[in-house]
C-alpha positions in Angstrom: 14.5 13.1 -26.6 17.3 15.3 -25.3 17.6 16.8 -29.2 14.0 16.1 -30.5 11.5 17.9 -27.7 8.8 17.0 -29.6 9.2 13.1 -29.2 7.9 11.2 -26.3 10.4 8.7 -25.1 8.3 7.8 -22.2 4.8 8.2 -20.3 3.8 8.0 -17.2 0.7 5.3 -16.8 -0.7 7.4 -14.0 -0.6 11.0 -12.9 2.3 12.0 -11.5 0.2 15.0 -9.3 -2.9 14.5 -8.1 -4.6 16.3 -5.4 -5.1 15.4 -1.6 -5.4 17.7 0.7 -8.6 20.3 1.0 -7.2 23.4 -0.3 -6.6 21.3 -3.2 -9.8 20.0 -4.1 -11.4 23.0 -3.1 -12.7 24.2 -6.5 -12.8 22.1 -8.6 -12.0 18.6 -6.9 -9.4 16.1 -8.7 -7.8 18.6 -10.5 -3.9 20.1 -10.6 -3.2 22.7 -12.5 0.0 22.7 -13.5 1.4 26.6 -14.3 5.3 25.6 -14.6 8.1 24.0 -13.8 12.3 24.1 -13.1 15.0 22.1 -12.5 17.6 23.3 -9.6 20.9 21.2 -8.6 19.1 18.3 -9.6 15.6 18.7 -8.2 12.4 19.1 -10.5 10.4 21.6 -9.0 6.3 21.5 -9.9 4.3 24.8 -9.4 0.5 24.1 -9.6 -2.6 25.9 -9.2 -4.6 24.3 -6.0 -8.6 24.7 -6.1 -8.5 28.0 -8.3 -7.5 29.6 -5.1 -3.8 28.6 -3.5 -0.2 28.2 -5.7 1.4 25.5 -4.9 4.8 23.4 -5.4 5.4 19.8 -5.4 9.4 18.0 -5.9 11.6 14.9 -5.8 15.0 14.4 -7.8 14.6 14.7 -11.2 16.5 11.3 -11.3 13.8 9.6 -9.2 11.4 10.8 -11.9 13.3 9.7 -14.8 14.1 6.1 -13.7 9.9 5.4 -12.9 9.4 6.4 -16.5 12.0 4.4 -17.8 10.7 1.5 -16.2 7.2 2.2 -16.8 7.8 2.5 -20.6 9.9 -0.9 -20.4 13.1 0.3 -21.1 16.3 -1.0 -18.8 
């Protein structure tokens, strides 16, 4: 909620990161470590820690995002 952070709208069934390459599961495998994230011209931008050793970044519109929670949570 745009003016209440605090309330969940919507959650994701599954995890929206998950490792799957090597230098990600190095470490400790199955694990993302998510250290931040920002939101440029439209685009939501993940940094993430990969197997205690690499930093890494994952995106897609933020739109894209938005619209597979909606739908996951039922709304239309």
């Amino acid at each position: 909620d745009i003016n209440h952070p605090e309330k969940i709208l919507a959650r994701s069934p599954e995890p929206i990161l998950t490792p799957d390459v090597w230098y990600e599961n190095d470490a400790k495998p199955g694990v993302v470590y998510v250290c931040g994230a920002v939101i440029v011209d439209g685009t939501l931008y993940v940094y993430y820690g990969g197997g205690d050793k690499h930093v890494c970044a994952a995106h897609m519109p933020l739109a894209t995002l938005l619209d597979w929670l909606k739908k996951s949570a039922g709304e239309k």
